[in-house]
N, C-alpha and C positions, 0 to 999 in steps of 0.2 A: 167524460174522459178525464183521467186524474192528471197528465202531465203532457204541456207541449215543450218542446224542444226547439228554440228559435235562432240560429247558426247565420250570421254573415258573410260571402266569402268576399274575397276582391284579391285574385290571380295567385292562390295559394292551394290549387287544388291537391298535391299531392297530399300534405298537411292533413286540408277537410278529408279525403280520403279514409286517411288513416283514423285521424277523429270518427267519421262516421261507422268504423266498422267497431269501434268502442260504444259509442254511445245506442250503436244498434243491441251490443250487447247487452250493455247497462239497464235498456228500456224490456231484458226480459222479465216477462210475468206483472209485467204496470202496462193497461190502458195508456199509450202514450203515441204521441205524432210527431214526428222532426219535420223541422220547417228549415229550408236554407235558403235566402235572399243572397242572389248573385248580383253584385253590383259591377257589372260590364264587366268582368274580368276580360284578361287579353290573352290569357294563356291555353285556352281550349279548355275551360271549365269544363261547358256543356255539354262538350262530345267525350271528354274523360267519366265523369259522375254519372252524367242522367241513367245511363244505363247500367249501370255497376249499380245502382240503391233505388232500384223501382218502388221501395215502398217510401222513399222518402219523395216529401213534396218542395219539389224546387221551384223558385220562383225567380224569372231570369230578366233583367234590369237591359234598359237600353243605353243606360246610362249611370255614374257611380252620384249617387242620391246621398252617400253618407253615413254610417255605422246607423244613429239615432234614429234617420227616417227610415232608414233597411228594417231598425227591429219593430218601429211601430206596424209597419207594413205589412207582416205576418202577424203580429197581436191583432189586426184587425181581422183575423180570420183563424185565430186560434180557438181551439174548442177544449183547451185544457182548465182543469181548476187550479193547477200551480202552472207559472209559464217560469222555464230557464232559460237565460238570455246568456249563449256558450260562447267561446272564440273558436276559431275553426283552428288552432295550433293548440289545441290542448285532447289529453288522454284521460277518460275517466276509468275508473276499475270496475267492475262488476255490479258491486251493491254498493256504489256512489247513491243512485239517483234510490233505491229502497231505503238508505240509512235516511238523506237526508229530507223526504218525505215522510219519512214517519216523526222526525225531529219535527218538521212546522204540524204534523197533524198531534204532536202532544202538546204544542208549545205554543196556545191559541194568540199568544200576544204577539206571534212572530210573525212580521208584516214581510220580511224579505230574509234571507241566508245568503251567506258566501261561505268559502270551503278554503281550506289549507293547501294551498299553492307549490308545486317546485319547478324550478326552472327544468330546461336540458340538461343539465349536471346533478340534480336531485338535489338543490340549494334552494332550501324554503326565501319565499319569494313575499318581502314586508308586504308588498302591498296586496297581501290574502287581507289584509284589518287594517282600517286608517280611523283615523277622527277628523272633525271638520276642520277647516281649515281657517282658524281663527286667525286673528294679526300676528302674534307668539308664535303659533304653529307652524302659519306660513312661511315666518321670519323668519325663526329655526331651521326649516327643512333649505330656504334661499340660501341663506348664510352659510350653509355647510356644517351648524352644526350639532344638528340632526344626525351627520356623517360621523362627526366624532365623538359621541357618546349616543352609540344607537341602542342602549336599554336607559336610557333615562326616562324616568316618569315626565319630567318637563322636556328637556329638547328634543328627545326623539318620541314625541307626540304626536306626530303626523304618522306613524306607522306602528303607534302604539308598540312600543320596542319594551316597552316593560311587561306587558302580559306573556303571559306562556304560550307559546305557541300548540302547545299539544293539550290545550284545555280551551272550552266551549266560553266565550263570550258577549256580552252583548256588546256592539261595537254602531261607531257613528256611520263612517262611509265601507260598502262593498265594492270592489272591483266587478268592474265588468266583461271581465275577461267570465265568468261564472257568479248568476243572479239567480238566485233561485227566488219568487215573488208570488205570491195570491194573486187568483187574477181577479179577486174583490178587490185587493186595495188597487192595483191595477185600472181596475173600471173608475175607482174615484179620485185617483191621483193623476190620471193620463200616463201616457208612456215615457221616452226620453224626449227629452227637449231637443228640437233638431238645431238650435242656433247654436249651442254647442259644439266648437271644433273638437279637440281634443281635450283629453284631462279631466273634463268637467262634467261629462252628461250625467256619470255612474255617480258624481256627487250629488248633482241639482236632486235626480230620483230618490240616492238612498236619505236626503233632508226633508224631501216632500213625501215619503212613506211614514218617517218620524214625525211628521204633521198632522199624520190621518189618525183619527177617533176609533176605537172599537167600537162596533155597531152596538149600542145601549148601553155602555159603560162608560166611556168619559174618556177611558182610559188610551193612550196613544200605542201603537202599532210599534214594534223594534225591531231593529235589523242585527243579527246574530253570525259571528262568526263559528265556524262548526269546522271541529278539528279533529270529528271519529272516523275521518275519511281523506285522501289526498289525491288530489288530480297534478298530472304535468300541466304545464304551463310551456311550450318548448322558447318562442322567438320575448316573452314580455312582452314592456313597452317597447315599439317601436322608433323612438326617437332617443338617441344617446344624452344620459344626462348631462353632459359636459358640454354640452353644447349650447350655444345662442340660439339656436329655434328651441330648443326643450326650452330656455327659460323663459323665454318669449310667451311660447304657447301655454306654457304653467301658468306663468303671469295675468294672459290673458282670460284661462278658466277659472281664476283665485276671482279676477277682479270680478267678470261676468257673475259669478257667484255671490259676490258680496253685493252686487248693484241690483240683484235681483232678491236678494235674501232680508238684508241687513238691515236696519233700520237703525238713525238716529247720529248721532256725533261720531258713533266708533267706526262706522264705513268708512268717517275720512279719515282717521288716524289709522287704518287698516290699508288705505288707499297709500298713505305715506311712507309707511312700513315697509310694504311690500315692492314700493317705485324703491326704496334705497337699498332694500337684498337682490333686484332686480339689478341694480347701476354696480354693486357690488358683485353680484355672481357672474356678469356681463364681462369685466373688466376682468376677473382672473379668468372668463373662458377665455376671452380675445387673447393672452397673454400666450396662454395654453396653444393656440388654433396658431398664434404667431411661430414662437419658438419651433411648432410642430413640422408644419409646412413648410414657411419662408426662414429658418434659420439653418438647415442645415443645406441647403441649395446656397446661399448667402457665404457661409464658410467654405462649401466648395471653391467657389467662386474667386474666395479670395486666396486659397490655397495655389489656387492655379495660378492666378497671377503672379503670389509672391514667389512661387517656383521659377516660372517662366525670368521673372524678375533676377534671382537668383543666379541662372542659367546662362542669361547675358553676362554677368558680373563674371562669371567662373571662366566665360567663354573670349573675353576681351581681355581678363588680367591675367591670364596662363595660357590664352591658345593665339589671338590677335591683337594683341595690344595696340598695334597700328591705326587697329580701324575705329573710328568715332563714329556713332551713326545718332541719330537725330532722336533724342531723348521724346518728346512728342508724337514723332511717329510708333514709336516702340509701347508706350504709353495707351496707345490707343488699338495697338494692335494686342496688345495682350489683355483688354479688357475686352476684347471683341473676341479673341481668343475663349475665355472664359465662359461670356454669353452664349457663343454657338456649344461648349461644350454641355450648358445647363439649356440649352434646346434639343438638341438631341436625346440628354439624358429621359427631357419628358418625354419624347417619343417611346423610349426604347424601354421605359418604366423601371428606372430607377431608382425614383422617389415612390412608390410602394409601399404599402405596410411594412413587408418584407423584406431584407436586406439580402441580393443571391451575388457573389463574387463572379459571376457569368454577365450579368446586368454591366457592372461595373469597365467590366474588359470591353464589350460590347459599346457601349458609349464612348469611350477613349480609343476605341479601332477607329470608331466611326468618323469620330471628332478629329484623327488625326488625318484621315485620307481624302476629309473635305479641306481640312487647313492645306496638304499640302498641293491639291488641285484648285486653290483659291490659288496660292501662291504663285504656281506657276501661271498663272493667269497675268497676275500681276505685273506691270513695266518694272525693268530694269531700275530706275532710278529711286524709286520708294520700296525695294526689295531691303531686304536684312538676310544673313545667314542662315541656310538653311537648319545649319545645325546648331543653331537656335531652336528654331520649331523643336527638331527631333530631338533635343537634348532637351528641353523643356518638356515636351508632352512626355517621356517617359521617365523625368522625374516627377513632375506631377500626378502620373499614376502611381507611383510608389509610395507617395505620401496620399493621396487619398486611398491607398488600398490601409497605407497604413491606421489612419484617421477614421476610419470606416471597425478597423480592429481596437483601436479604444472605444469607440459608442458599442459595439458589440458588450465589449467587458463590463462597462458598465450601465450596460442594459439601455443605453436613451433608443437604441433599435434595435427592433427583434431581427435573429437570423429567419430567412424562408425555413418553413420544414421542406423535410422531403416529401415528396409526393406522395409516394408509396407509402401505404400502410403498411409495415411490415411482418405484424400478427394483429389476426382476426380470427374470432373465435365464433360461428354461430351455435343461439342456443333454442332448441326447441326439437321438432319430431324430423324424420331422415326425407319427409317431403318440403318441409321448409328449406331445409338448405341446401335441396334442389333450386327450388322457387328463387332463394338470395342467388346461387350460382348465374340463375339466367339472365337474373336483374342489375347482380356487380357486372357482369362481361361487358354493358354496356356505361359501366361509369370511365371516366379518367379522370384520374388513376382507379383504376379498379383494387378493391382490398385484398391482400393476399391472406386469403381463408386459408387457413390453416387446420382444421377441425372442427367437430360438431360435439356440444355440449347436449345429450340428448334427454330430451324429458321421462324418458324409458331407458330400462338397460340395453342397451345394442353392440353386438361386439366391435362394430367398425366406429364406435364413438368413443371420446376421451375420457368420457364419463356421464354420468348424471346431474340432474341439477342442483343434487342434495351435493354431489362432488364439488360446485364451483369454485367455492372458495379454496379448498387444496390443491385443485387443478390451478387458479391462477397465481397460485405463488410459487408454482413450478415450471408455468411456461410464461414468455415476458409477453406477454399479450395489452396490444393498445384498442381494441376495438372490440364490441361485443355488437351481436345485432340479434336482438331477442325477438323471437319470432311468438306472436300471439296466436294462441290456440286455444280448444278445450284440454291440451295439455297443460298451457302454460298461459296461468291468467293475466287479465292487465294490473290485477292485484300484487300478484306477486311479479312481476315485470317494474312496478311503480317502486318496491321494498326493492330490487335490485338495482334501481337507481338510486335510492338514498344511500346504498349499501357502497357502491363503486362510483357514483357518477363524479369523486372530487380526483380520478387516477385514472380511470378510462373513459373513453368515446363512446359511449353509448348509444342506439340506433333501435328501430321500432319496425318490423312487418308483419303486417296482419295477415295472416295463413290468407291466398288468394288473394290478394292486393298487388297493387302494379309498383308499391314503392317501398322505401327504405327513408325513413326519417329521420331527422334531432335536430338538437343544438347543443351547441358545448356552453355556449352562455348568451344572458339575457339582453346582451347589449349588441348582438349581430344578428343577422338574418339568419336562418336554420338550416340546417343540410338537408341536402335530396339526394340518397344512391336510388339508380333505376329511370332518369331522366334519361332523353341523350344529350351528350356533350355538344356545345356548340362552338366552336373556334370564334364566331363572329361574337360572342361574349367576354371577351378577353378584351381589357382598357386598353391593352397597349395596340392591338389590332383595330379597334373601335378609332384609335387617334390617329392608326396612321391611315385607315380608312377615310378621314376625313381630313388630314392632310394632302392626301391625292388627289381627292376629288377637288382640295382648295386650290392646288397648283396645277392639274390639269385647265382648270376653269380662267384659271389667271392666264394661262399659254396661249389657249383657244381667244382669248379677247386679243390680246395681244400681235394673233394672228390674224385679227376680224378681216382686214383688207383681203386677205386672202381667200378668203371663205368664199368670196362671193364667185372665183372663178373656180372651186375643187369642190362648194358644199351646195347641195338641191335646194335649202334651207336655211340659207346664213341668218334670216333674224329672228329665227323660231330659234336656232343654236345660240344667237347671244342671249335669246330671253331665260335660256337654260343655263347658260355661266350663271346671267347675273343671282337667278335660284338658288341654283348651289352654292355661289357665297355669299347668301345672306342667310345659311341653315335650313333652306327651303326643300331642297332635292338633294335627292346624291344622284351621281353617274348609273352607276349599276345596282341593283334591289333584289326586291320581289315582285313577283310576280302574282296578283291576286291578293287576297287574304290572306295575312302570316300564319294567320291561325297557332296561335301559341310561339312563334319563332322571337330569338332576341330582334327588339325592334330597329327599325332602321327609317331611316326619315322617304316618304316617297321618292321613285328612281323614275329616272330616264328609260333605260333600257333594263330589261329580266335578266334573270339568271345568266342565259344563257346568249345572251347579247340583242334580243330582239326588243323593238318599240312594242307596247303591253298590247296595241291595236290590232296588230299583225300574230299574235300569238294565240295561237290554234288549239295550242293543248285542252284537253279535260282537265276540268277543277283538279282531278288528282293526278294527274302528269305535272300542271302547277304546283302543289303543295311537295310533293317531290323533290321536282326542282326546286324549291324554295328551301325546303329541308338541307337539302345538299348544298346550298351555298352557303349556307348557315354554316352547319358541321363543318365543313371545307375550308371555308375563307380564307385567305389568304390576302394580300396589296397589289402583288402583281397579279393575280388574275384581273381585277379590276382593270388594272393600269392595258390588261392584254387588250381587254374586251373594247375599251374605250379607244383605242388607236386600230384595233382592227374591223372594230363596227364605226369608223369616224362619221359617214356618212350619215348612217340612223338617229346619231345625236344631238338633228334634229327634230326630233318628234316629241308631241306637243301631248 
């Protein structure tokens, strides 16, 4: 056999999907076997795949074992003489795996290949080519700056920023998102290193390939960049570089690296190097993560006050001047004021990527009809003027509406988009964009398709594919969704990413496939049209779901005494508060196996308000109902279930 195919997944099925019906193409007219090691996914791999690629060989994990031991896993029963070691978020073209096969069978000194890289946007992606990670290199790429002068011969080393991207290489380290490897050096070097977290396995291999001997020549083995061919890449790395775990876990692959490679004085001076870009990159992420998060909830905060503050002043020097009221008290209520308003905000998701002027109203309704039912709560004698409150809260929101419109202008927060796509263009044959119609009806927001770019002439289509480009500088189109065929190759689908992916939304379905895929960039997770939607995946629902169940739980304790005359169960129900507020349970769940549903911590009662003991359904009456609570979710149904099933909550 000339070539195995060795595919990791872990809860990305649609993604491998789409990959597999690529690379099934790619392997036409090669001897070749796809291997996919499922590392416990939660998402219903196994009942999505298995049956959709009966000629692929899947191998399904009880447990997630680790990128490294996944791919050794299948090498030990690989029967290929090249093994490629793929990511399950990438698109190859046609004659990927023929080009770059016949490249290592000309190129005998070539121990391993890697291939020319673009993200979801079709933005060549550095890390197709790196070099080792010297003390300098490392330093460089730590420091940032690597960032600002990324063709340099010296700083931008680590990604080899000075070579051509559209010319053949020989290069240090391959990515492992695509390894193409002999499976003689293979058999004499070992597989990946499993101790290896992240960052480092695809290094430790492609230094210990450049370690290994030509059999009878002396000469060493090289690892080759190859640039006569391009595959997508859609999600990247999966850890944001800005961040403290990214430099954390960089750090820790550099050092691993060196303590296993290095030899002699220069590992500690490498050692020292990289602790002080490490202390350094830490310090301006912290800075970043601060200003991010905690600064602009912080200026809220104070904006409210000094309104509120404000408010009184206006309100005693022109409207009561008579009344003096107790500088302490006022003091302390308007900072309490404040606080509940940046608690609510979390709830109601505010503070979001996104900045929606809906959000913003919504938290100030909310904030002002618990102030003023706090209030009247309140005795007589530590009360203040109502119209205080009310003259305060809606200057307050005038000025954070206003405050909200200077970070807009100058961009410290993005506005939300709209939902709706407003133009979508499918391109491919008039059965594909049947297939999208069936698949969008079930996204939210669904894309409003707008026309069929057809791979043939047809009169109910906009045009041609030779038309594209004249067609989209005629219609204002944000989204294309190419549909893979023997009309329309992954070839020319991969040229029409590079072509448009810096101005539209780009998207991928394989004629007979259950999905629609991309990303727009390498620093977020990737889209999926053709899932269904689930309401219970929504943060702000997710928090107030768990804020229920924390104040339901706090009510019921609170009530204990009482339980023992109204409840069949009182201290099976208090051992269920105290679960629920230590993260342990929620109130209401699933029922069975979620079987690919957003997750939810084990429940008290099902769906549909029953103890899991008593629930009678068939496996698939449960998954239904599971479905359905999902998609559905809402707070008060919860809140319904939990007070109208009081009884059942104790059940154990």
């Amino acid at each position: 056999m000339r070539l195995t195919v060795i595919i990791v997944n872990y809860n990305v099925k649609y993604f491998l999907e789409q990959c597999l019906c690529s690379v099934l193409k790619a392997c036409g007219g090669i001897d070749a076997e796809v291997l996919v090691v499922d590392n416990a996914s939660a998402d219903g791999s196994r009942a999505f795949l298995e049956s959709r690629f009966p000629t692929v060989c899947f191998i399904w994990n009880s447990e997630n074992i680790g990128f490294g031991r996944a791919c050794n896993q299948a090498l030990s029963i690989a029967r290929g003489r090249y093994i490629l070691f793929l990511n399950p978020d990438t698109i190859v073209p046609e004659d990927c795996f023929h080009k770059c096969l016949d490249f290592m069978d000309r190129q005998s000194d070539a121990g391993a290949l890697g291939i020319r890289m673009l993200d979801g946007a079709g933005r060549f992606l550095p890390e197709s080519k790196r070099s080792f990670p010297s003390p300098l290199t490392a330093f460089y790429k730590l420091s940032g700056l690597s960032a600002l002068f990324p063709h340099s011969k010296v700083f931008a080393r680590y990604h080899l920023g000075h070579l051509n991207e559209h010319q053949d290489h020989e290069v240090d380290v391959l990515a492992g998102a695509f390894m193409l490897i002999r499976k003689e050096v293979l058999d004499r070097t070992g597989g990946f290193d499993a101790s290896f977290f992240m960052y480092g396995e695809d290094i430790d291999l492609s230094y210990r390939i450049q370690q290994t001997t030509l059999p009878g020549t002396g000469m060493r083995y090289k690892n080759y960049y190859f640039s006569q061919s391009s595959i997508l890449h859609f999600k990247g790395e999966s850890t944001r570089k800005g961040t403290l775990n990214y430099v954390r876990l960089f750090y820790l692959a550099m050092s691993q690296f060196v303590q296993k490679h290095a030899k002699g004085s220069g590992s500690f001076v490498f050692s020292g190097m990289i602790r002080f870009a490490i202390w350094f990159r830490a310090v301006l992420s912290l800075l970043r993560q601060v200003l991010q998060k905690a600064a602009l909830p912080f200026l809220d905060a104070l904006i409210i006050y000094t309104t509120y503050r404000i408010s009184k002043n206006i309100w005693t020097t022109y409207f009561r001047p008579e009344i003096i009221y107790a500088e302490k008290l006022l003091h302390i209520s308007f900072i309490g004021f404040s606080v509940l308003f940046l608690i609510v905000s979390y709830y109601t998701g505010l503070y979001q990527k996104k900045f929606r002027l809906a959000q913003l109203v919504y938290s100030s309704a909310i904030s002002l009809l618990i102030l003023l039912a706090v209030y009247s709560l309140l005795p007589e004698s530590i009360r203040f003027s109502r119209a205080i409150v009310l003259f305060g809260s809606f200057f307050s929101f005038a000025m954070l509406v206003l405050w909200r419109r200077i970070l807009l202008a100058i961009r410290f927060i993005d506005p939300a988009e709209n939902k709706a796509v407003p133009y979508t263009l499918v391109v491919g044959r008039q059965a594909d964009g049947r297939e999208v119609n069936i698949l969008t009806s079930r996204a939210n927001p669904a894309p409003d398709i707008r026309g069929l770019v057809s791979t043939e002439p047809e009169s109910s289509s906009l045009g041609t594919v030779d038309q594209l480009k004249t067609i989209l500088e005629s219609v204002p189109v944000r989204q294309l969704i190419l549909c893979a065929s023997e009309r329309l190759s992954y070839k020319e689908i991969i040229r029409l990413f590079e072509q448009n992916g810096d101005r539209l939304q780009l998207r991928i379905h394989a004629a007979g496939s259950k999905s629609i895929v991309g990303s727009d960039s390498k620093e977020y997770a990737g889209d999926v049209i053709g899932q269904p939607y689930y309401k219970l995946t929504d943060p702000v629902r997710r928090r107030l779901k768990r804020l229920a169940d924390f104040l339901v739980a706090v009510l019921w304790i609170l009530l204990f005494p009482v339980h023992f005359i109204l409840h069949p169960q009182p201290l099976q129900l208090l051992i269920n508060c105290l679960q629920v507020l230590f993260f342990q349970k929620t109130w209401i769940g699933y029922s069975g196996d979620a079987g690919g549903l957003p997750l939810v911590l084990p429940s008290v009662l099902g769906p549909a308000g029953l103890p899991h003991a008593q629930n009678e359904l068939p496996e698939e009456g449960k998954r239904q109902a599971n479905a359905w609570y999902a998609s559905e979710y809402e707070v008060w149904y919860d809140l319904i279930m939990v007070f109208s099933h009081y009884k059942k909550l104790g059940a154990s």
